[in-house]
C-alpha positions in Angstrom: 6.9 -25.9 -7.3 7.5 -24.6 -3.9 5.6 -25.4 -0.8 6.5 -22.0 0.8 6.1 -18.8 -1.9 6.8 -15.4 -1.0 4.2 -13.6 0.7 2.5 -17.0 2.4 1.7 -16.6 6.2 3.4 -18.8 8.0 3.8 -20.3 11.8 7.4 -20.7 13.2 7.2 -24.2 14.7 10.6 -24.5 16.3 13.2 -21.8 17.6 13.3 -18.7 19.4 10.5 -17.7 17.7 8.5 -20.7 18.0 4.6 -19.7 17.9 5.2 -16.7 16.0 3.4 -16.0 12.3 4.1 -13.6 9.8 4.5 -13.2 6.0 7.3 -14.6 3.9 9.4 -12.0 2.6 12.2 -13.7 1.0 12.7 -17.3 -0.1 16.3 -19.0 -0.5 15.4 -22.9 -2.3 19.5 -22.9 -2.6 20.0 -22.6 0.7 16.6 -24.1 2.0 16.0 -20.4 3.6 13.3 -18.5 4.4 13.2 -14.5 5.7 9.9 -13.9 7.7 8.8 -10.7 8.6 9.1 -10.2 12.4 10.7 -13.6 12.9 14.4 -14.4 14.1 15.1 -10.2 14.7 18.9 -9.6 14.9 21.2 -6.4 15.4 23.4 -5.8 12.4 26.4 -3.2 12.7 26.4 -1.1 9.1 29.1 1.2 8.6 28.2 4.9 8.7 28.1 7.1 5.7 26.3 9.9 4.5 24.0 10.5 1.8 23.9 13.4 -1.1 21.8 16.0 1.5 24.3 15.2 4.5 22.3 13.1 6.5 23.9 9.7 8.1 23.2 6.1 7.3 24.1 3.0 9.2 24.4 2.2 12.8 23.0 -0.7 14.4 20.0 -2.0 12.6 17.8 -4.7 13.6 16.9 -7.1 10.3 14.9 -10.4 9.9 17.7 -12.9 9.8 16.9 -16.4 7.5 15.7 -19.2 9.1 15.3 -22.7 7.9 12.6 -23.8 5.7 11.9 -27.0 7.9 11.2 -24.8 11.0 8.3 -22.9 9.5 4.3 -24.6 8.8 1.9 -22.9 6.4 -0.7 -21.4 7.7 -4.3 -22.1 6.3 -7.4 -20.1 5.8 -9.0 -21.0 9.1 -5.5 -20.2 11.1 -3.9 -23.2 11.9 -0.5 -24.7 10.3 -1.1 -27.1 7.9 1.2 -29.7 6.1 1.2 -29.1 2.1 1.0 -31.0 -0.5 0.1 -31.6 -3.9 -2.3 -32.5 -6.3 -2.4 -32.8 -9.8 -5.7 -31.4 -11.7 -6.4 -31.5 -15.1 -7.7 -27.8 -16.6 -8.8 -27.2 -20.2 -7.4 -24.1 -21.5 -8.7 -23.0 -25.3 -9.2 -26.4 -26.1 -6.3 -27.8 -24.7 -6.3 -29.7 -21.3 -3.2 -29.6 -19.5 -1.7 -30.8 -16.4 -1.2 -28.3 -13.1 0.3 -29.1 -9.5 -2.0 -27.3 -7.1 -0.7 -26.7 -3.3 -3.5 -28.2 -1.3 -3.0 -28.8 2.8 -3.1 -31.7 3.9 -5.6 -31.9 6.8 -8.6 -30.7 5.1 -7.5 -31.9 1.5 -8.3 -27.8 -0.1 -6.7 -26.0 -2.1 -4.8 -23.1 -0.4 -5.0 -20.0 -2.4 -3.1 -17.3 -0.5 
């Protein structure tokens, strides 16, 4: 289970960016990456083409470029970044009780549910 899901709101907490928040739109656990919306804005040459009505694509776009996991804190209900961690809970479930990792944050000990 990841501590950082697509579509969390996070707080950059080292970079360019540092300070900035916005949602997760992409996550890399290969690479230990992370796209944010917003965050780490670069310019990216495309080469121009044209589509089936004649009009032009490409140019210079600008694009969220990824950052690493490491520089980015989850941000909790109340609006500050928060460390994450784990808990195990057991649920019963038609009878059965099972196991499941929640994500809770560390300085307050709740669950995040985002």
């Amino acid at each position: 289970m990841a501590k950082i899901k697509k579509g969390d709101l996070v707080q950059v907490i080292s970079g360019r960016d540092k300070g900035k928040q916005g949602h997760v739109l992409k996550v890399d656990p290969r690479r230990q990456r992370v796209v944010v919306e917003g965050v780490m804005r670069v310019k990216k040459h495309v080469k121009m083409g044209t589509t089936d009505r004649g009009g032009t694509t490409g140019g210079i776009e600008t694009v969220e470029a990824p950052i690493h996991i490491s520089n980015v804190m989850l941000v909790a209900p109340d609006g500050k970044p928060v460390r994450v961690g784990f808990r195990e809970v057991e649920v019963e479930r038609d009878g059965r009780k099972k196991i499941v990792r929640e994500r809770i944050g560390r300085r307050g000990g709740k669950e995040i549910e985002l």
